[in-house]
KEDREN-505671 format. One line per 3 residues: number of its first residue (from 1); their letters; for each residue x, y, z of N, C-alpha, C. Coordinates in steps of 0.05 Angstrom, whole numbers. Layout:
N
NUM> A> X/Y/Z/X/Y/Z/X/Y/Z; ...
***
This chain:
454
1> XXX> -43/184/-582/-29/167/-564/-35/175/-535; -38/160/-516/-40/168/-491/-19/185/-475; -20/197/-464/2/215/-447/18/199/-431
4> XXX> 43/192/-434/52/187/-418/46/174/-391; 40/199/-369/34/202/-343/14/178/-345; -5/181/-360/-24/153/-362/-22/133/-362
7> XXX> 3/120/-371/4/89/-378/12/81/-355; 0/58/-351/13/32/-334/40/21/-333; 53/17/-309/77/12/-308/85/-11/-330
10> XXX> 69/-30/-334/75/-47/-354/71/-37/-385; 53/-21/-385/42/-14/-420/76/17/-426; 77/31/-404/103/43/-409/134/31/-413
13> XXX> 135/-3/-388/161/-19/-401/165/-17/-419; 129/-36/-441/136/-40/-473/151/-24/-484; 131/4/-484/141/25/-504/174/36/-498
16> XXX> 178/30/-480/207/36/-471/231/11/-486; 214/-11/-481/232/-34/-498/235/-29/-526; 210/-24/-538/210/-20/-570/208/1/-571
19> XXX> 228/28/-557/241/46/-558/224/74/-582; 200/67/-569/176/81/-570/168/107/-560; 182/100/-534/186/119/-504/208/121/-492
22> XXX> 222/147/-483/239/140/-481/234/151/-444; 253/136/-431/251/146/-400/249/175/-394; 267/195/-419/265/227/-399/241/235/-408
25> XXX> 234/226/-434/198/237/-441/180/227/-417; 176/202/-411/159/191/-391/163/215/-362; 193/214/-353/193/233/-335/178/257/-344
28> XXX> 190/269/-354/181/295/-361/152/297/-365; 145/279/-371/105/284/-374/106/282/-341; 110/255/-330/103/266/-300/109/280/-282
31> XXX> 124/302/-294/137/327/-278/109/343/-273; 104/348/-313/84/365/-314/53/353/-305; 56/331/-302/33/324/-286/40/324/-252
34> XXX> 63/323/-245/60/336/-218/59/362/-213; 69/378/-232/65/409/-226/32/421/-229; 10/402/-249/-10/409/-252/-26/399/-226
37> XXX> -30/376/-210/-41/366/-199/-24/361/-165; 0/363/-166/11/368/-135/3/384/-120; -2/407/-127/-12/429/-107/-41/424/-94
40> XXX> -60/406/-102/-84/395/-98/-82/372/-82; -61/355/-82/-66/329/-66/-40/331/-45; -21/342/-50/-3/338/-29/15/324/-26
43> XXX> 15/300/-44/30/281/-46/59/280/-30; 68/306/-49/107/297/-38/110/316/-22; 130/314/-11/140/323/18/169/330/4
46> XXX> 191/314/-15/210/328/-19/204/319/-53; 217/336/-67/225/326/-96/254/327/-104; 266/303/-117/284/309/-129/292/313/-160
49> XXX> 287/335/-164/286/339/-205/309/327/-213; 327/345/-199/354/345/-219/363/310/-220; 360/303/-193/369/270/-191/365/255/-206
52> XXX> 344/254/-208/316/243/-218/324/241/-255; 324/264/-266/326/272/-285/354/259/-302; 373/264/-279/399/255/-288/394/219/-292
55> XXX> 384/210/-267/376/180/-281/367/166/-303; 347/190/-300/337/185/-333/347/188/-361; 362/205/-363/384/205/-380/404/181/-386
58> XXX> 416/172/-351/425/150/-358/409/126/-366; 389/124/-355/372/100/-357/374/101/-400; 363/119/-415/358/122/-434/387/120/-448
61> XXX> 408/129/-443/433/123/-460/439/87/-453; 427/73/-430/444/51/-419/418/33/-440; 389/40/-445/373/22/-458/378/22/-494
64> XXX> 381/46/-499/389/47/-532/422/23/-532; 437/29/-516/467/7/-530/462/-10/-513; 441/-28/-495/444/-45/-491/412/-62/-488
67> XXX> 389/-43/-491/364/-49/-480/359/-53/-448; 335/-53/-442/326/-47/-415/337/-76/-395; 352/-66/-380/354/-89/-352/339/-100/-348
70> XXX> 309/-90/-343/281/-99/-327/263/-82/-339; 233/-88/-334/215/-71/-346/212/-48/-319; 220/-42/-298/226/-20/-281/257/-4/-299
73> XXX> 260/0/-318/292/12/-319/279/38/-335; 288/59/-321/267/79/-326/240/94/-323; 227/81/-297/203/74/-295/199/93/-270
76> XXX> 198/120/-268/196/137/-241/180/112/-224; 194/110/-205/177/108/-168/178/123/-146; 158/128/-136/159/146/-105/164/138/-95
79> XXX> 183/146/-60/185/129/-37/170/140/-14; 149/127/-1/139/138/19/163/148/45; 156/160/62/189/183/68/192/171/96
82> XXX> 180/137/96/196/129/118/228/107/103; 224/105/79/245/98/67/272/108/61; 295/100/58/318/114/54/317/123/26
85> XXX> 331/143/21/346/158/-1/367/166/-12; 391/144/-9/415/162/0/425/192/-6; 425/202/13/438/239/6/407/250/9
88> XXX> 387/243/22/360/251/25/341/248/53; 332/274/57/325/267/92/299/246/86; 307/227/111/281/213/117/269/221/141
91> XXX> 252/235/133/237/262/158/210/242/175; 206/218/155/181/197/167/154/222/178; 144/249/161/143/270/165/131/293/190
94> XXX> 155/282/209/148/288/227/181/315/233; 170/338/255/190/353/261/215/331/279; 219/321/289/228/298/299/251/286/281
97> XXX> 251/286/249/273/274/243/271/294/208; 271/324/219/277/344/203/307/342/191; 328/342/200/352/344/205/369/311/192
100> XXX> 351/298/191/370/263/194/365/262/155; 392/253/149/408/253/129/411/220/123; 405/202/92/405/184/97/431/179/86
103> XXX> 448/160/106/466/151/92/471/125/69; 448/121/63/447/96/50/424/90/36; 417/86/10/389/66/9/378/52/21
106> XXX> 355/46/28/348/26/41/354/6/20; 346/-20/26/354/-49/16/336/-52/-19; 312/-44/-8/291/-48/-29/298/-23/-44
109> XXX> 312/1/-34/312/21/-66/336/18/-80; 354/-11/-73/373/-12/-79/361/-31/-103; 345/-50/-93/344/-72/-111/325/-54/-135
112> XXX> 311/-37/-127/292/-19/-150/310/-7/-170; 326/12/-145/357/24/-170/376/-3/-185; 379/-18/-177/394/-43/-192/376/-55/-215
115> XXX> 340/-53/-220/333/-53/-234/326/-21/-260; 343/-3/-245/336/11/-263/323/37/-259; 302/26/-231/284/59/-230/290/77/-234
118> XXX> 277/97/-238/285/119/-222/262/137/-200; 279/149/-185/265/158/-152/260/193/-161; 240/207/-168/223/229/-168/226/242/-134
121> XXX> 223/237/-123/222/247/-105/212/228/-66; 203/247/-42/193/224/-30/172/236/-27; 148/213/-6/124/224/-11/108/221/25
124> XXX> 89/239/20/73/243/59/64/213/53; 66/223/84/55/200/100/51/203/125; 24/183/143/20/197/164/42/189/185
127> XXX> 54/207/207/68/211/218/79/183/233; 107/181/219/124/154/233/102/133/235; 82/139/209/67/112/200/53/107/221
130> XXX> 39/119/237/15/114/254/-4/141/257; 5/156/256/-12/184/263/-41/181/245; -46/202/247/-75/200/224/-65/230/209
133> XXX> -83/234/181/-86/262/178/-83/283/198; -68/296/197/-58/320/220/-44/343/200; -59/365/215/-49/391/198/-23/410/216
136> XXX> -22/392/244/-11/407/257/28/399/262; 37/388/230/60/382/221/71/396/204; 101/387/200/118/408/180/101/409/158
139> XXX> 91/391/146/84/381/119/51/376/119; 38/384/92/7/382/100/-1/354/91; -18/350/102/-27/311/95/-29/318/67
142> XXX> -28/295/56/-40/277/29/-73/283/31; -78/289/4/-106/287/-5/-121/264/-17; -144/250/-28/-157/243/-35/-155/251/-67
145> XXX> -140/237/-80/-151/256/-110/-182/245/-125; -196/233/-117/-229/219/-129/-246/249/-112; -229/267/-90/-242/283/-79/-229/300/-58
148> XXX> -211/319/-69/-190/328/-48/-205/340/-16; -228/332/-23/-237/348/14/-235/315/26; -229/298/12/-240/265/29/-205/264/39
151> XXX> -189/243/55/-174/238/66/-163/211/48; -139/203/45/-136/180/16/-124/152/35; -125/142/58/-127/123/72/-91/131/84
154> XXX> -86/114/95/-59/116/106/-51/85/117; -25/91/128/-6/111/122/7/122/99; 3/104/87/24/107/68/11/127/43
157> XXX> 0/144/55/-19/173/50/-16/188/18; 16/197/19/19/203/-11/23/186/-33; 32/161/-23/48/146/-47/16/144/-58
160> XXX> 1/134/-39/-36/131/-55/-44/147/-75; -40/167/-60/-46/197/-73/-32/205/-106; -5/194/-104/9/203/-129/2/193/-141
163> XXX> -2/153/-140/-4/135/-159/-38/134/-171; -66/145/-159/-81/140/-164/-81/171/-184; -65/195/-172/-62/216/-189/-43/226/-220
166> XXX> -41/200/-218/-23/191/-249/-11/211/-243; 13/217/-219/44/235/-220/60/211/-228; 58/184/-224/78/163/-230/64/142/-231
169> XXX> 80/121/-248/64/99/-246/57/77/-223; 87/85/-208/81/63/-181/98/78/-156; 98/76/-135/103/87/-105/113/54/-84
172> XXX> 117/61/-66/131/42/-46/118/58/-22; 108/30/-10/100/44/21/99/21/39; 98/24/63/85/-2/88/68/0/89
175> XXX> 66/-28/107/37/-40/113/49/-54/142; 34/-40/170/41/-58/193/8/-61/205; -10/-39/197/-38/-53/206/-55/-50/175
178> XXX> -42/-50/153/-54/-40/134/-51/-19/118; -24/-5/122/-24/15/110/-14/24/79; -11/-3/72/-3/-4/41/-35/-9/35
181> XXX> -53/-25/44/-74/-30/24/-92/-4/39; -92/6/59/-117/25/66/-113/52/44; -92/63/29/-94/73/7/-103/73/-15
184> XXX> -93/42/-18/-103/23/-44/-133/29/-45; -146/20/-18/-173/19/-32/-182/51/-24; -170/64/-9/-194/92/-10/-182/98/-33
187> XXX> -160/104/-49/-147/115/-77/-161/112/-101; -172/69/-101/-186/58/-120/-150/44/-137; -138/47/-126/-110/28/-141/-110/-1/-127
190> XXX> -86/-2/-131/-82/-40/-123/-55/-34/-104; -56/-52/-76/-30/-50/-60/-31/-77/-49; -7/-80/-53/3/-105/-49/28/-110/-15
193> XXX> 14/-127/3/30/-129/13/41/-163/16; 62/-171/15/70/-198/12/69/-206/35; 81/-245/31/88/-252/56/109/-240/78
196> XXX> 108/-243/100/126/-218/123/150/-239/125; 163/-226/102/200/-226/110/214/-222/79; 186/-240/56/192/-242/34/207/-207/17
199> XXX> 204/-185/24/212/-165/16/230/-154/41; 263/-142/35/273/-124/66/265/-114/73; 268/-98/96/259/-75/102/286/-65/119
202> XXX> 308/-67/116/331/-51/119/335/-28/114; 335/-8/129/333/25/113/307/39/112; 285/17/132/260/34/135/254/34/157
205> XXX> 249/59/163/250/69/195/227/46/201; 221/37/236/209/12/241/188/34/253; 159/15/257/140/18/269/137/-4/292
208> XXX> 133/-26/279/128/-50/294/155/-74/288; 172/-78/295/183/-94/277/180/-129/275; 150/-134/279/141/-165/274/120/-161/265
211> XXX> 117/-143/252/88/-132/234/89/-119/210; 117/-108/207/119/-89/179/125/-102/161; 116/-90/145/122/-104/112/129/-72/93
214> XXX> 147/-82/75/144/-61/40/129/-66/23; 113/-54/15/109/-63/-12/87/-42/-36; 83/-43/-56/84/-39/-79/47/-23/-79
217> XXX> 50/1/-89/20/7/-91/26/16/-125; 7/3/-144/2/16/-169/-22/7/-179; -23/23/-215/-50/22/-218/-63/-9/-227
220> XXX> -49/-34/-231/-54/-51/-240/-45/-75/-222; -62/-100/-223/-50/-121/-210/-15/-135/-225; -21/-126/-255/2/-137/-260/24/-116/-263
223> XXX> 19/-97/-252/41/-86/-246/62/-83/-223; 29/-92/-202/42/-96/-184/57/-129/-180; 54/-137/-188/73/-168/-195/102/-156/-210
226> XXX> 97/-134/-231/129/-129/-240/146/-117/-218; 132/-97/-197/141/-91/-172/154/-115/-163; 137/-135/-147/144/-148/-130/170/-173/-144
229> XXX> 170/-176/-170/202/-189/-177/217/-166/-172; 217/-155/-166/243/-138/-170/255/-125/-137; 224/-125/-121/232/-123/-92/236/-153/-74
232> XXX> 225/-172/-86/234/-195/-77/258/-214/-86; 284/-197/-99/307/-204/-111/302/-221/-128; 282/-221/-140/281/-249/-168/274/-274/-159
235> XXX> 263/-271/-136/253/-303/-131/251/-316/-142; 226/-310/-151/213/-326/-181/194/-299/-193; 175/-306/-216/166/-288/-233/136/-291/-230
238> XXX> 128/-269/-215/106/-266/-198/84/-265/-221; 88/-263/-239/67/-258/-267/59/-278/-284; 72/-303/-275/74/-326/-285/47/-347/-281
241> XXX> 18/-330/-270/0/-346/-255/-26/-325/-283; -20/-295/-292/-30/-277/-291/-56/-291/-307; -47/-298/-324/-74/-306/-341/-90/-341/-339
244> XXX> -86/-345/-318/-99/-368/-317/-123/-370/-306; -134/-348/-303/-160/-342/-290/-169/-358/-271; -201/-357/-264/-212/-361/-228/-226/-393/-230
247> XXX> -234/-401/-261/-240/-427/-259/-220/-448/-243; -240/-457/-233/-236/-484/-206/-218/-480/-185; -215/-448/-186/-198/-425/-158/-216/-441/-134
250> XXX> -213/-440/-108/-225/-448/-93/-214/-422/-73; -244/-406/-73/-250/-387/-55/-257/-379/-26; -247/-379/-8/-260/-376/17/-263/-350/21
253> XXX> -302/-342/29/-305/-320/31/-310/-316/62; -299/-293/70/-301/-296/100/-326/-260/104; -339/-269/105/-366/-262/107/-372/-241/133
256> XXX> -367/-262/151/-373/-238/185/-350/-231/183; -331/-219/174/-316/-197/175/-338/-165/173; -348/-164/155/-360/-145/148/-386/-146/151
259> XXX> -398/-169/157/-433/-175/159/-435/-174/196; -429/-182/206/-430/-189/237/-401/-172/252; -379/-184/249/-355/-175/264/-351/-140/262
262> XXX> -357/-129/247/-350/-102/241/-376/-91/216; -397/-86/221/-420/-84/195/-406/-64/184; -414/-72/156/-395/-46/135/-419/-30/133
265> XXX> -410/-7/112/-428/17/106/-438/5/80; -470/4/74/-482/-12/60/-476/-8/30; -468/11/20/-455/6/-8/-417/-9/-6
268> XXX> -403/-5/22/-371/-26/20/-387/-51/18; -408/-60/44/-414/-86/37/-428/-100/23; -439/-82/-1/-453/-91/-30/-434/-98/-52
271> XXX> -414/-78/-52/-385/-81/-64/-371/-108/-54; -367/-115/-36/-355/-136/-23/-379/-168/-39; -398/-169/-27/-418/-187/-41/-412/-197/-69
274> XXX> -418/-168/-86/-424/-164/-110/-388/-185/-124; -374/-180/-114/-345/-185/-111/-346/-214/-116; -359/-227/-95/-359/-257/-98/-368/-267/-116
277> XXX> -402/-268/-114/-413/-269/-139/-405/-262/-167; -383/-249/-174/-372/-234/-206/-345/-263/-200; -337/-274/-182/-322/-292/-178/-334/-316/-184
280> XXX> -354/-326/-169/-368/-346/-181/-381/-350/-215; -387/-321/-217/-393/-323/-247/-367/-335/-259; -345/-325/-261/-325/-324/-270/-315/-357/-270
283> XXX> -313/-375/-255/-318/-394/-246/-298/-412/-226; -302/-389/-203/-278/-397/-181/-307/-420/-170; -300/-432/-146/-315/-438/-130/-310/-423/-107
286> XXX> -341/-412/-101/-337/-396/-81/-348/-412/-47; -334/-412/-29/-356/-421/-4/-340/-402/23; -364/-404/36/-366/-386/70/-343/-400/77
289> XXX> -330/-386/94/-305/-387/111/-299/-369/142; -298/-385/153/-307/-369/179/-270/-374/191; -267/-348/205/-244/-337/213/-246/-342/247
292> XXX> -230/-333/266/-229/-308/285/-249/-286/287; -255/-280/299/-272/-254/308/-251/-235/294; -258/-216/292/-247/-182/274/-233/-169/297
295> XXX> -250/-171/318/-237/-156/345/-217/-164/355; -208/-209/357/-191/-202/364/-167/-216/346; -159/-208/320/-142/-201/303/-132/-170/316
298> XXX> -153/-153/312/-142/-121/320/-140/-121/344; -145/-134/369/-134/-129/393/-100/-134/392; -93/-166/384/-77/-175/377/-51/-160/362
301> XXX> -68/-149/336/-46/-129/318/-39/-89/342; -62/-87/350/-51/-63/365/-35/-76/395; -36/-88/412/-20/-95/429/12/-101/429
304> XXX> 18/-117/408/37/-118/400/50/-90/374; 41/-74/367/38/-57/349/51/-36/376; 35/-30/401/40/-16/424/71/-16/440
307> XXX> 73/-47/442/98/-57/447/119/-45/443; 120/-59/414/142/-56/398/151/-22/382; 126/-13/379/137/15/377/141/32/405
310> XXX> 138/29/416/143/43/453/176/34/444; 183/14/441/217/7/442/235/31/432; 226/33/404/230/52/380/229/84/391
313> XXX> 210/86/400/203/122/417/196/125/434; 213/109/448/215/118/491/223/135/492; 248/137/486/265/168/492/257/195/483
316> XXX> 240/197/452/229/221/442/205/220/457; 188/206/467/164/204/478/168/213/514; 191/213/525/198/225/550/209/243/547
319> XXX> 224/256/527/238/285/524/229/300/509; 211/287/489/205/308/472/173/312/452; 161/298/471/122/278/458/118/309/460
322> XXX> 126/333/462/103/357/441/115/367/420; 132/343/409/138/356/384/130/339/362; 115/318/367/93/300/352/65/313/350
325> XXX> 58/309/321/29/318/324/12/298/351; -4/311/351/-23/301/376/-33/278/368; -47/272/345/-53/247/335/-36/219/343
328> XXX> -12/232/330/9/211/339/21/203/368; 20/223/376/25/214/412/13/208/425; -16/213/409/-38/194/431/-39/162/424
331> XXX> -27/164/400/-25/126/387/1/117/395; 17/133/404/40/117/420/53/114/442; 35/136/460/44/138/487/31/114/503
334> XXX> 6/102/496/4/72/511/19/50/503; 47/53/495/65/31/492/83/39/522; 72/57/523/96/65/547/84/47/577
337> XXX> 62/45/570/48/32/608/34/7/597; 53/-13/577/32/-32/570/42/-51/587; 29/-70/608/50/-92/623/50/-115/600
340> XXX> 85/-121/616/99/-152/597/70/-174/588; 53/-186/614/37/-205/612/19/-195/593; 15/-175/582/-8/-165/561/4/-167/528
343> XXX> 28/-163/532/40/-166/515/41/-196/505; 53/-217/532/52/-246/526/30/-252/505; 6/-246/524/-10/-255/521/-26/-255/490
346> XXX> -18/-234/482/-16/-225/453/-6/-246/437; 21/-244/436/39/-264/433/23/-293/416; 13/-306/445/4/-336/450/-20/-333/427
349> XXX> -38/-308/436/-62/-313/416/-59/-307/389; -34/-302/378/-18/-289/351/-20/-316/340; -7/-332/352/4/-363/348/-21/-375/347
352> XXX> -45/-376/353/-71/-392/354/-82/-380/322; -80/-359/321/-94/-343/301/-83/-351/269; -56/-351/279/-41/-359/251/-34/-388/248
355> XXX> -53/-398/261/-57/-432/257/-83/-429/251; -103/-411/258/-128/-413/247/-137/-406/218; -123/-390/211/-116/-378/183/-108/-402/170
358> XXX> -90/-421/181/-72/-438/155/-89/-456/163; -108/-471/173/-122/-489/174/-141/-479/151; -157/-454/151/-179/-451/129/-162/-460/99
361> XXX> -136/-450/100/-116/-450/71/-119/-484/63; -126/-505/90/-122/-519/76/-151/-534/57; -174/-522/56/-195/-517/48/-194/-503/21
364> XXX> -179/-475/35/-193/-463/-8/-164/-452/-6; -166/-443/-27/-137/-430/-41/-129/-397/-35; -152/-395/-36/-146/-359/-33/-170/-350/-15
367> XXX> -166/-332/6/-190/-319/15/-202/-288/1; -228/-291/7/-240/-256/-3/-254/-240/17; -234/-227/22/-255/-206/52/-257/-179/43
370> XXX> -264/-168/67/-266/-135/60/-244/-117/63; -240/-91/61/-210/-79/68/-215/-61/82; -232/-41/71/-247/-22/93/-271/-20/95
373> XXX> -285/-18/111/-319/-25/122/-326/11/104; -317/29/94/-325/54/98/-307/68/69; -333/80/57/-305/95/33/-291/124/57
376> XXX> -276/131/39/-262/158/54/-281/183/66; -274/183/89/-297/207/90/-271/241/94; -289/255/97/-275/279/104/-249/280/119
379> XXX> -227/295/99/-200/301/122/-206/312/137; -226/330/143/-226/354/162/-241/351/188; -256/328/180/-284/303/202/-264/290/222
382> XXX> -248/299/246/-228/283/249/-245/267/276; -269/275/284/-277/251/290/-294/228/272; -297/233/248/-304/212/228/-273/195/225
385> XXX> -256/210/214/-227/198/203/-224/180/241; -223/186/257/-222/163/285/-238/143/297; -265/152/282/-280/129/285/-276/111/265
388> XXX> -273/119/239/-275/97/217/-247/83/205; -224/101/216/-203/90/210/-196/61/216; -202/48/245/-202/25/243/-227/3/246
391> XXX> -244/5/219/-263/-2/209/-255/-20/184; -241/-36/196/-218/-46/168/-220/-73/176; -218/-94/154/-201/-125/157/-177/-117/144
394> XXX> -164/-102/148/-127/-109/142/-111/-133/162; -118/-111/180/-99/-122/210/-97/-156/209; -119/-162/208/-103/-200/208/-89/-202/202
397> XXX> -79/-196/173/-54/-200/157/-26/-201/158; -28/-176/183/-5/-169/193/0/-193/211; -22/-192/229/-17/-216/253/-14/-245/241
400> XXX> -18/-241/219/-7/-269/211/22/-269/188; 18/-257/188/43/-252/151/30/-249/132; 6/-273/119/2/-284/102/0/-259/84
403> XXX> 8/-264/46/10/-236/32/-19/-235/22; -34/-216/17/-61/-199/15/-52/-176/-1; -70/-172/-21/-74/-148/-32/-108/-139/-36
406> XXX> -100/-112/-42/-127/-98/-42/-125/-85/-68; -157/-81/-80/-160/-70/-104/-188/-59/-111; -183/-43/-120/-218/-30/-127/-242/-40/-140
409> XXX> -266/-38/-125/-291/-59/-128/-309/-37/-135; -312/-20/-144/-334/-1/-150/-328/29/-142; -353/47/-156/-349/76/-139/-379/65/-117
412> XXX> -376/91/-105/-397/98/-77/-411/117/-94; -437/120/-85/-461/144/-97/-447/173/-92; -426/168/-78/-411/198/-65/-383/201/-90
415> XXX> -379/180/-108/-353/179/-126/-339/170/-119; -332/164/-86/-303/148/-77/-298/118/-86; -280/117/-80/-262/84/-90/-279/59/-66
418> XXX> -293/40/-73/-301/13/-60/-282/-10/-68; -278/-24/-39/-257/-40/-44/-261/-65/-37; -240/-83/-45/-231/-115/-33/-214/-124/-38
421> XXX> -214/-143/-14/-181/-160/-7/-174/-184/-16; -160/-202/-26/-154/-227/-25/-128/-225/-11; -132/-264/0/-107/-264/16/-101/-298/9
424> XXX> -71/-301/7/-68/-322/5/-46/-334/19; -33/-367/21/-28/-372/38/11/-360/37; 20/-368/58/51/-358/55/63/-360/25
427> XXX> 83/-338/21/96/-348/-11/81/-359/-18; 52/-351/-32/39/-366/-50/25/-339/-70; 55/-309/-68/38/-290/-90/37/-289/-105
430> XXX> 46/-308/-127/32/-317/-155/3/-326/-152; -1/-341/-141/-28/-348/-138/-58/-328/-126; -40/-315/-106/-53/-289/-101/-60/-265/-124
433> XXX> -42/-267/-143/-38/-244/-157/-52/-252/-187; -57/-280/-187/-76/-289/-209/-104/-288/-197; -108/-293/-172/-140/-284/-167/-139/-256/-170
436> XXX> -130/-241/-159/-132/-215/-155/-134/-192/-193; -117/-207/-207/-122/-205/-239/-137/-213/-243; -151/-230/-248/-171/-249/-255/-212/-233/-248
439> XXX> -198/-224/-223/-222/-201/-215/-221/-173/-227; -201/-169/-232/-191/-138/-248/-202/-143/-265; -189/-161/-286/-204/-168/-316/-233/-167/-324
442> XXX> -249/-182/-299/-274/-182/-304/-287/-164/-295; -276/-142/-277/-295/-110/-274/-294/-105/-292; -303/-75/-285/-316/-50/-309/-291/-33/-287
445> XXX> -273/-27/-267/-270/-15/-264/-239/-6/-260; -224/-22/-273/-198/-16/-275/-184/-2/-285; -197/14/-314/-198/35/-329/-205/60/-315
448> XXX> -221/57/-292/-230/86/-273/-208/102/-269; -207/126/-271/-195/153/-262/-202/166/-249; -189/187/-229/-207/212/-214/-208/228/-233
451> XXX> -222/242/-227/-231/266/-243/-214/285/-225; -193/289/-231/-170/316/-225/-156/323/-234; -167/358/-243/-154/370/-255/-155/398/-248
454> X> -129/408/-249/-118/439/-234/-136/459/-248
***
């Protein structure tokens, strides 16, 4: 039988429904798979056993006399540690909010606990979700588990880390320029970020607040659909598209993202290619789709990104900016001298952009771009990790809402995770989440694992 720690959030529901598996076994394997493999990647920043544990207990007495709530009831999740915990610091892991005690769940770990989860612990991340890898914090970054000397994308740094390191089956993190999927693909998992409003974000410390999103990093696309019913209050049943595969899909591939606007590193942009073409086989229709320039989506997403976090850390940024790693205060102290008219101006071209986006939507159904131009290079390269960090098509996404996920397209000659994006139009992540399956299905590489072991 497979170990526990191994299975997929969905292949562990089953066994949990037909009472196969029971929740404190599942925990308990991923204890001992965090005790074997934590000390290597870094993942968590706090753990809670006993909590944790006690849930599971209940989860398992409440599924035997009544069966499972949801296929999350019993199902460990991480919270990246800008999220609440009630009775748990949300440190966002910086010295800065050592001390702050949450009084509440946030919104989304309420709706996770109302389905059942249970919360293991929280997990790194780069600092109040903008910093980069920095050693010069309470807490040591997140590793790379495909290669603990490589860096595992950010922000949302550990939840990547845990979920591609089978400690759990699924994690919670943001995304305000990408930082739910820039894990996804250096990790080699799947991160999902939705349309911007469709999930709360009540109870998560803000970066940007017209850019952030929650959402769901695990090892499967349809898992991450069991995620997203359950953080999007039951909308509807995001899984409901899964198997209808890519025939007469209508593809827009947007090409100079990574060919012209930003050249990728020649094995991302063979991966990216190779991507379409396994789509066309499959029998989407695929055709060119031309965007916005790359530059200014990311002028766009950092200006306003500048803004709006300057609001958030004026006051620690005039009384107290040496108690941020350096990384981080160099990414947020130009919110402090940005003028109003630059900001407008942002603004106006936000609004052009996200009319340019929904004009292609009315053409094809789903778009296919790149996610990062670059696999992970060295944590320790921290002028590699600043040049290549924003070497990404995320950022549109943000500047527009529209929901996008990312998922693994190959290894690199070096072993790292190669990636790609689809994006589709507002509230339309069923349809997103059937292309994005549909591509899973037909790799070779969704079965991949790192090779890590203590």
């Amino acid at each position: 039988m497979t170990a526990p720690h191994e299975l997929t959030l969905a292949d562990a529901a089953a066994l949990i429904a037909a009472r196969r598996l029971s929740p404190v076994e599942l925990l308990a394997d991923c204890w001992a798979r965090i005790a074997e493999v934590n000390p290597l990647v870094d993942a968590f920043i706090r753990m809670t056993r006993d909590e944790s544990e006690a849930s599971a207990r209940e989860a398992e007495s409440e599924i035997i006399r009544n069966g499972p709530r949801s296929p999350l009831h019993g199902i460990p999740i991480g919270l990246k540690d800008i999220i609440d915990l009630e009775g748990h610091p949300t440190t966002c892991h910086s010295r800065l909010r050592l001390d702050h005690v949450a009084a509440a769940d946030a919104a989304v770990v309420r709706l996770l606990r109302t389905a059942g989860a249970v919360f293991p612990g929280k997990l790194a991340t780069h600092e109040f979700a903008i910093g980069g890898p920095a050693f010069d914090l309470p807490f040591p970054p997140a590793r790379n588990p495909w290669n603990t000397a490589h860096h595992p994308g950010g922000s949302s740094s550990g939840s990547g880390a845990a979920v591609a390191a089978r400690m759990m089956p699924a994690a919670l993190g943001t995304d305000t320029g990408g930082s739910v999927r820039h894990p996804a693909s250096h990790c080699g998992i799947v991160g999902l970020k939705a349309t911007y409003g469709l999930v709360p974000r009540e109870g998560v410390f803000p970066l940007a607040f017209s850019l952030d999103h929650v959402g769901p990093l695990t090892r499967t696309v349809r898992d991450a659909a069991l995620m997203l019913n359950c953080m999007a209050a039951g909308r509807e049943d995001y899984q409901r598209h899964l198997g209808l595969g890519l025939r007469g899909l209508r593809v827009g591939f947007v090409r100079h993202f990574h060919e012209t606007d930003m050249p990728a590193d020649p094995e991302m942009g063979a991966a990216v290619e190779a991507a379409a073409q396994l789509l066309s086989k499959e029998g989407a229709q695929v055709r060119t789709v031309t965007l916005a320039p790359l530059d200014e989506f990311a002028a766009v997403n950092r200006t306003i990104l500048y803004g709006e976090s300057s609001v958030i850390h004026e006051a620690w940024l005039r009384d107290r900016a040496d108690e941020y790693a350096a990384v981080t205060r160099r990414r947020l102290l130009p919110g402090l001298f940005l003028p109003a008219v630059d900001f407008m101006h942002a603004a106006r071209r936000r609004a052009q952009l996200v009319a340019l986006v929904e004009a292609a939507f009315g053409e094809v159904d789903v778009l296919l771009t790149a996610s990062s131009m670059d696999p992970a290079c060295r944590i320790d390269d921290t002028p590699t990790v600043e040049r290549t960090y924003p070497r990404q098509a995320r950022t549109p996404f943000n500047v527009t809402g529209h929901p996008a996920i990312t998922l693994m397209a190959g290894l690199s000659s070096g072993g790292l995770p190669l990636s790609v994006q689809f994006v589709a139009p507002s509230f339309c992540e069923a349809m997103l989440l059937r292309a994005a399956h549909a591509f899973e299905r037909a790799g070779p590489w969704k079965d991949m694992a790192p090779p890590l072991h203590a």
